[in-house]
C-alpha angles and dihedrals in degrees: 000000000000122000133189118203119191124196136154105075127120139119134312141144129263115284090034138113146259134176113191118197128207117192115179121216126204102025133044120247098255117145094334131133117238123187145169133228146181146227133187135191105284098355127109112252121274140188134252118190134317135210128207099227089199093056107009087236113147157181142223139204109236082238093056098030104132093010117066127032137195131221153175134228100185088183091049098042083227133134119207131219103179098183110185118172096038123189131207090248080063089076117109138093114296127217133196111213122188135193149165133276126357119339131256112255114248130032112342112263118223080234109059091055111080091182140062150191119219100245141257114227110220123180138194125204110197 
């Protein structure tokens, strides 16, 4: 059965740094799509940004673009958000989201994931 673990989130104030982690349990990486979402208090989920295991390419939300990036350790079966210049509206909980084959172009879509990670929380004070 896969499973997505996320870790890495906590608090920290504006300017600062995260790195969220994503290890999957129960499959290899192989030409799969990964992705990471958010969530904030009384807003619907979005993504952040998604990578294509099988070629590194990715994609970034316009809000994240040149500060966070995503990234991929196939030896690790981890998945990678490094999120530097954070700003207090980054602050939600964030999911990691799999699934098979190449990715969609664009953002990544909450529908097109099957499966999902349970969250980390981070938060930004301004």
């Amino acid at each position: 059965q896969v499973q997505l673990v996320e870790s890495g989130g906590g608090s920290v104030q504006a300017g600062g740094s995260l790195r969220l982690s994503c290890a999957a349990f129960g499959y290899t990486y192989s030409s799969d799509c990964m992705a990471w979402f958010r969530q904030a208090p009384g807003k619907e989920r979005e993504g952040v940004a998604r990578i294509y295991i099988g070629g590194g390419s990715t994609v970034y939300a316009d809000s994240v673009k040149g500060r966070f990036t995503i990234s991929q350790d196939n030896a690790k079966n981890t998945v990678y958000l490094q999120m530097n210049s954070l700003k207090p509206e980054d602050t939600a909980m964030y999911y990691c989201a799999a699934r098979w084959g190449r990715c969609s172009p664009g953002i990544p879509a909450q529908y097109e994931y099957p499966y999902w990670g349970q969250g980390t929380q981070v938060t930004v004070s301004s």
